[in-house]
C-alpha positions in Angstrom: 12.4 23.4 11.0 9.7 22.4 12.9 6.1 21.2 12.1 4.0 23.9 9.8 1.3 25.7 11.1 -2.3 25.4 9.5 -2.3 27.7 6.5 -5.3 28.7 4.1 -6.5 26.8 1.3 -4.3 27.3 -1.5 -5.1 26.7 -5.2 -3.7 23.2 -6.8 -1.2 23.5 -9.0 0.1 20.9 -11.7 0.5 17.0 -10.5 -1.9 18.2 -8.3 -5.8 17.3 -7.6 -8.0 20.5 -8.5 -9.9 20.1 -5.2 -10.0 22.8 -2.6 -10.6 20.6 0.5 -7.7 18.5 0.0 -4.7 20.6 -1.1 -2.1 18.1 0.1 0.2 16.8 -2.9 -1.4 14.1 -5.3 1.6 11.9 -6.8 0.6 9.8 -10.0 2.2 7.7 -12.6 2.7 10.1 -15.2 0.3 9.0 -17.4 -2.4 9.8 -15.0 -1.4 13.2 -14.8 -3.2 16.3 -16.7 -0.5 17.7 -18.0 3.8 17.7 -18.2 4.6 15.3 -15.4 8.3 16.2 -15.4 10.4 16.5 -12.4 10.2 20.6 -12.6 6.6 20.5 -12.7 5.8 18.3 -10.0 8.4 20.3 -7.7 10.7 17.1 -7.2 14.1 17.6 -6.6 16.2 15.6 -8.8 18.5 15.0 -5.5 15.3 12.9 -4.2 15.3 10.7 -7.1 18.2 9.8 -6.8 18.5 8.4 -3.2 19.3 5.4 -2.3 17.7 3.3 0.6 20.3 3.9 3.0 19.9 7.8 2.1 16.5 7.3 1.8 16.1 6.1 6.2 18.9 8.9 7.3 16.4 11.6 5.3 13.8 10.0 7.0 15.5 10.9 10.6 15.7 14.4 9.6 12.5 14.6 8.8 11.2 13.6 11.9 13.1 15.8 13.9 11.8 18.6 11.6 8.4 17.2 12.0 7.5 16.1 15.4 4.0 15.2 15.3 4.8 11.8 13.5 7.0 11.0 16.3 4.2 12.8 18.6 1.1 10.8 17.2 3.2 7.3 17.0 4.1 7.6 20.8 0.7 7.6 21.2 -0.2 4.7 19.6 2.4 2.6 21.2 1.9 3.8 24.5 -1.5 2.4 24.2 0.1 -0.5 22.9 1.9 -0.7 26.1 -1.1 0.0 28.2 -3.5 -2.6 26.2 -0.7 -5.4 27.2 -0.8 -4.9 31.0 -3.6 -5.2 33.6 -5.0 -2.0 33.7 -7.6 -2.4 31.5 -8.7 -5.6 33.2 -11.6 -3.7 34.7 -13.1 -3.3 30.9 -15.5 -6.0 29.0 -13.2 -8.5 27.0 -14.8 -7.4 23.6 -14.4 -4.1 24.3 -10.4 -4.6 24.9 -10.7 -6.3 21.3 -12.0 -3.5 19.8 -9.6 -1.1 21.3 -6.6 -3.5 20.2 -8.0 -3.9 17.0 -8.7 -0.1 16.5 -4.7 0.6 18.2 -3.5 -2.3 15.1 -5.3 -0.3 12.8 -4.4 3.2 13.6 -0.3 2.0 13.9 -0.2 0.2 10.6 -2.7 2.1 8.2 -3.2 5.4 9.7 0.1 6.5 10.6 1.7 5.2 7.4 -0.5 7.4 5.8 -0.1 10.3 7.9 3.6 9.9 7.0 3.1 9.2 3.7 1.4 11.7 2.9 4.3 14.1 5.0 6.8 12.5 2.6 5.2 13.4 -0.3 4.8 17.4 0.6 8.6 17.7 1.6 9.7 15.7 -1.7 7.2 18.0 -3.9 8.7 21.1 -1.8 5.0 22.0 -0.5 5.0 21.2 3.0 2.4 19.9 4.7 0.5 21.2 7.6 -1.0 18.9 10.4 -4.2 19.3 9.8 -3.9 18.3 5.8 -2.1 15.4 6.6 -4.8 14.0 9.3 -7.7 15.2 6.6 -5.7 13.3 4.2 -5.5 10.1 6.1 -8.8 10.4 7.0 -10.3 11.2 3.9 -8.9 8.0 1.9 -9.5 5.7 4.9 -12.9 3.9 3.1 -10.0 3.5 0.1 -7.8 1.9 2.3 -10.0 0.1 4.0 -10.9 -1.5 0.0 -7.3 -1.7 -0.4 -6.8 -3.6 2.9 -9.9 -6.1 2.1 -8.5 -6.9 -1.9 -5.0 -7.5 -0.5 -6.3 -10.0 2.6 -8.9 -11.6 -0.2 -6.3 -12.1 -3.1 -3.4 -13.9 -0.1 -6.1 -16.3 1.1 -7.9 -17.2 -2.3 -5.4 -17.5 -5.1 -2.7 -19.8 -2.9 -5.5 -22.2 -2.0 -6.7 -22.1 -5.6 -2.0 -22.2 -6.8 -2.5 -25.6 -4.0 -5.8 -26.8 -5.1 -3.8 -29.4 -8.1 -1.9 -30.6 -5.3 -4.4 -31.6 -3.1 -6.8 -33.1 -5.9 -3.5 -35.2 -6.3 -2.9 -36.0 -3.2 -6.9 -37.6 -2.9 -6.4 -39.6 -5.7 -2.7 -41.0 -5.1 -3.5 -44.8 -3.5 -2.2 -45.1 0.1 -0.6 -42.7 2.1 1.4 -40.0 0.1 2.7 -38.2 3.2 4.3 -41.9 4.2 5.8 -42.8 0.7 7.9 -39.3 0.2 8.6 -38.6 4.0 6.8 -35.9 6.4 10.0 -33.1 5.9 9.6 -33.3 1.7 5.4 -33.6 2.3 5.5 -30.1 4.5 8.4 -28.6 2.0 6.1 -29.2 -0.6 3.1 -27.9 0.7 4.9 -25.3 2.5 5.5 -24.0 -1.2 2.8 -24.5 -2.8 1.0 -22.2 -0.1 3.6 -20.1 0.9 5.3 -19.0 -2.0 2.7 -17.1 -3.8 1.4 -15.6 -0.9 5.1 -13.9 0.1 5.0 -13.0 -4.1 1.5 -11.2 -3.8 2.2 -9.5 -0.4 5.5 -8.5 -2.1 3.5 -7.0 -5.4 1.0 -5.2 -3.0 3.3 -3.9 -0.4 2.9 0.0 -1.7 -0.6 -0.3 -2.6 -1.3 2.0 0.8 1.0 4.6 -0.5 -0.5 5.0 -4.2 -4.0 4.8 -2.6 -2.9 7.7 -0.5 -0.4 9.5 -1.7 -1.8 8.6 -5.7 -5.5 9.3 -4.4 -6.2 5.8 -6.4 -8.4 3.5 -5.7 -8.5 0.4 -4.0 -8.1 -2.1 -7.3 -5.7 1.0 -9.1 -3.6 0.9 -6.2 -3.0 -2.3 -6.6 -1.6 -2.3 -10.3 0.2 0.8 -9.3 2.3 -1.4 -6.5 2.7 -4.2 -8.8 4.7 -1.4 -11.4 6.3 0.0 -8.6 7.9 -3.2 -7.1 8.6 -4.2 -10.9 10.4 -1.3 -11.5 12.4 -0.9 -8.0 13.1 -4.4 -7.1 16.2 -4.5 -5.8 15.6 -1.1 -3.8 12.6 -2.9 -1.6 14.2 -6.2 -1.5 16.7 -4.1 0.5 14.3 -2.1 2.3 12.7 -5.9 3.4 15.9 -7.0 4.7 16.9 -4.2 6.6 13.7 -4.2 8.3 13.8 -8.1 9.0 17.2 -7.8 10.4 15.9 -4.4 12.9 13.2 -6.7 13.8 14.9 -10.0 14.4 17.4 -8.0 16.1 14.7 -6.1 18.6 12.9 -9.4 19.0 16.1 -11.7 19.9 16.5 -10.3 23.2 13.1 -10.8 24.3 13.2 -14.1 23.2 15.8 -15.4 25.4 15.3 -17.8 28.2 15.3 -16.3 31.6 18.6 -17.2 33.5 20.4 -16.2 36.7 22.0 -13.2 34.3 18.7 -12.2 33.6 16.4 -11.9 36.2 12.8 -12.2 36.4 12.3 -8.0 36.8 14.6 -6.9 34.1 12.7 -9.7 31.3 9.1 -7.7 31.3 11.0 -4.2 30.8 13.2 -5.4 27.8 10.2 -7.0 26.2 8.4 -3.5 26.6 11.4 -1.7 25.0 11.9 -4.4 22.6 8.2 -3.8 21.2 8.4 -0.1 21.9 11.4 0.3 19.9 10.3 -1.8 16.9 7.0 -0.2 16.5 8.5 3.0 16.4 11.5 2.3 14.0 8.9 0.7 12.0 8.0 4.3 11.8 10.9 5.0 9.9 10.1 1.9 7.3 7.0 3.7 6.6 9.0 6.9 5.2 11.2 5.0 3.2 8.1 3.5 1.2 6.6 6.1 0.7 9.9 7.6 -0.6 10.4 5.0 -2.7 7.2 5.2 -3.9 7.4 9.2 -4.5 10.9 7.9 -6.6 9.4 5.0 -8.6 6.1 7.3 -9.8 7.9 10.5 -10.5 10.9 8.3 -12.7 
């Protein structure tokens, strides 16, 4: 199977936004449907919901093979990755490489997931969906993400400081030095805590707040309760899905990383740090399906 031509409008059906300019599946908590939101009505296969991680990433192979314009419109992304990295570019303004970097970061994390998301969601629903939907799609809830984006950045850097703010009103009014009395290892454990802790828990609550606002059509602060029920609900699943992709990445990375020695000369390091990033950028790819499939799984259960 290969990627689906454009086809006409069609009419929405049930589980599905009435709204002839977007006709690419909606996927709500059932609540938030009009209507029966049982598996039979929303089109989802009961064989979906029941997928584990593990089948969940080999599905996701599949389905890029079927559809090649994700693998198409990532290559694209990461070859001006590649291109950004190297001197070529050196003939352009500093700010305006910036912009392009920032503008490639964007695209790669935000747009494509979306893209993909919202491909996941027409193959799980049994309503494919064409190219052109899914970039209209992106597109169109790219101001939502954008909200989503700002709310997630804006909770991580405001409610740690205010979880650490006790500890450093203590820490003024403690007499001498506090760091001195209780060692500099415990001191940076401490505060390492304090800080890092609830920002892992709150990037861990929000992780599929991109999904809802795209494949849900919610908004930014809906999305955002919708993740925190989704990664309530399926905890183990994403713990799972976390470590996999920590271990991909540490695994890509570790190469890179090594020190250059006689075994490893100077010309072979630059091309296995390209291939390293390459291949991590695009297997993140494949993370991307997998959220939004366990997204599709946690909403429709």
């Amino acid at each position: 199977m290969t990627d689906h031509a454009d086809s006409p409008n069609r009419r929405t059906s049930i589980g599905r936004e009435t709204i002839e300019c977007d006709v690419t599946p909606t996927i709500k908590e059932r609540t938030d449907v009009d209507g029966c939101g049982c598996l039979d009505c929303r089109n989802v296969q009961t064989a979906a919901t029941e997928r584990t991680v593990l089948d969940a990433l080999v599905w996701s192979v599949g389905l890029f093979r079927s559809r090649p314009s994700i693998v198409a419109f990532a290559g694209v992304i990461v070859l001006a990755n590649r291109l950004l990295e190297t001197d070529v570019i050196t003939v352009l303004p500093l700010p305006v490489v910036d912009l392009f970097e920032a503008a490639a970061a964007f695209a790669f994390l935000f747009l494509i997931r979306a893209y993909v998301g919202t491909i996941v969601a027409g193959e799980l629903t049994g309503d494919p969906v064409t190219i052109r939907e899914g970039i209209q799609r992106s597109l169109a809830r790219t101001p939502a993400l954008v909200g989503v984006i700002l709310l997630i950045v804006g909770f991580v850097l405001t409610i740690p400081s205010l979880v650490g703010l006790p500890l450093l009103v203590l820490v003024g009014v403690l007499p001498g030095d506090p760091v001195a009395l209780v060692g500099f290892p415990v001191a940076a454990a401490v505060g390492g805590a304090v800080f890092l802790v609830p920002m892992l828990l709150l990037l861990f609550t929000f992780w599929f707040a991109p999904e809802a606002c795209v494949i849900g059509r919610y908004g930014p602060v809906e999305s955002l309760r919708v993740s925190w029920h989704v990664t309530t609900n399926y905890r183990g699943k994403f713990v799972l899905i976390v470590v996999l992709v920590l271990g991909s990445v540490l695994g890509l990375q570790l190469p890179a990383s090594l020190p250059e020695t006689g075994a490893r000369l100077a010309w072979v390091a630059p091309a296995v740090d390209v291939i390293a990033a390459s291949v991590s950028e695009l297997l993140s790819i494949v993370w991307a399906s997998a959220y939004a499939h366990v997204y599709v799984q946690a909403i429709v259960s």
